[in-house]
C-alpha positions, 0 to 999 in steps of 0.5 A, a space after each residue: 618873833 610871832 609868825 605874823 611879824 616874822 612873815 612881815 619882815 620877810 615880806 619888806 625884805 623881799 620888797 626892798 630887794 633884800 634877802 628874808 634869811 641870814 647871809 655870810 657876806 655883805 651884799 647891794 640890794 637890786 639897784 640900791 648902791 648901800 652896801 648893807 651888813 650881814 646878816 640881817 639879823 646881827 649888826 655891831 654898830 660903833 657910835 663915835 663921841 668927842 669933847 665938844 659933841 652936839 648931844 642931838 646928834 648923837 641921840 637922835 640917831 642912837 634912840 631909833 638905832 637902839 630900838 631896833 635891837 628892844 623892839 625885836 627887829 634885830 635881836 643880836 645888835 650890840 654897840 659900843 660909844 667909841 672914842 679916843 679920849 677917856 673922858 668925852 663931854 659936849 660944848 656944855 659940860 654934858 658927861 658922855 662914858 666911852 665903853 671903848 677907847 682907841 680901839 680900832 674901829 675895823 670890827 664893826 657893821 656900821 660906824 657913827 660919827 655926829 657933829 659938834 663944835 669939837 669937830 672944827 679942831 678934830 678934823 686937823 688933829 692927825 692922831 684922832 683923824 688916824 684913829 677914825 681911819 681904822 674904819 676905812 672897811 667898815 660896810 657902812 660910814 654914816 656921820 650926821 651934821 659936821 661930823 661929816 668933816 671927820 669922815 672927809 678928813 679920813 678920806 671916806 667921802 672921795 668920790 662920794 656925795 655928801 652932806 653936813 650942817 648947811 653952815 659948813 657946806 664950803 666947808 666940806 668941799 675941800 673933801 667932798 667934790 660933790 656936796 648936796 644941799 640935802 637932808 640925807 644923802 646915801 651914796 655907796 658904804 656913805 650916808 650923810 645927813 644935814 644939821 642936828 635934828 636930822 639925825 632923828 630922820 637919819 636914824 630912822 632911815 637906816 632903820 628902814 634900810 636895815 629891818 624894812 618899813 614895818 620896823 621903821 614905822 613901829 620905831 617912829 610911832 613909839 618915838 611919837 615922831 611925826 611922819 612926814 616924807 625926808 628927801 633922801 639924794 643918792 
């Protein structure tokens, strides 16, 4: 990293509350309820992928997730496509390859679950429900569209705000007593988002919350993606 953006970086991290060196141990940030990852500058990060997936959202989180790593803002990220059968495809036959398959997910910094048709079947299905609950510790649960329902059928939104695709609020309240009719809702290790095209908004969130503004808005300017203000409820 050139000195100038290095100093950047520092300079974000120090306005966002965030400390400008690597740390040992997961940290909040001032009056920032998001438990973040530690350190900074190393994240693992596990993208969670089912039969019946909805490919947007788990694209549009994984693009500016991964640019965080090839636009040098956290050169040791890595991440695996998790997920619990050996062969994933969405509602239209689109092939997925998982690199990990019932693995536990308890290694990771940050644990992905998107949305889809398939999360209407997958929500009742105990061992798949189990094996999504091997992340109960990881530091940071983010799920986008209905895949808020899995994260609420492994017992990660007690006690949390949350969001989801705004077909599925009733839906979701039989885990979430407090369902916000919002686009991103962070709340403690938690953050939901709302229907498909938000996970572009969500990625770019948690590009912010992990590497500062100036990381967000060079990934969203490279992605040619509008600006434009996201309500984010917390």
């Amino acid at each position: 990293m050139n000195p100038r953006r290095g100093f950047l970086k520092k300079m974000s991290l120090l306005l966002m509350g965030l400390p400008s060196g690597n740390i040992s141990q997961p940290f909040r940030s001032g009056t920032d309820s998001m438990l973040l990852p530690a350190p900074i500058d190393r994240l693992r990060v596990a993208f969670v992928i089912f039969n019946g997936i909805t490919a947007l959202d788990f694209i549009g989180f994984y693009d500016p997730i991964t640019r965080l790593k090839s636009q040098g803002y956290i050169p040791n990220l890595s991440w695996d496509l998790c997920s619990f059968t050996e062969r994933v495809q969405d509602s239209f036959g689109l092939d997925f390859t998982p690199t990990r398959v019932r693995q536990s997910l308890d290694s990771y910094d940050l644990v992905f679950v998107p949305g889809g048709l398939g999360t209407r079947t997958l929500q009742t299905d105990k061992d798949f429900v189990n094996w999504l609950k091997t992340a109960q510790h990881v530091t940071t649960k983010v799920s986008v569209c209905t895949g808020s329902l899995l994260m609420g059928a492994a017992g990660f939104l007690n006690e949390r705000k949350a969001t989801t695709n705004f077909k599925e609020y009733e839906t979701l309240k039989k885990y979430c007593p407090a369902v916000q009719k919002a686009r991103i809702v962070d709340d403690q290790d938690v953050i939901t988002g709302g229907a498909v095209a938000s996970s572009l908004d969500l990625g770019l969130y948690l590009c912010e919350k992990l590497a500062g503004n100036e990381a967000k808005e060079a990934i969203r300017a490279n992605m040619d993606y509008p600006r434009f203000d996201v309500l984010v409820k917390k």
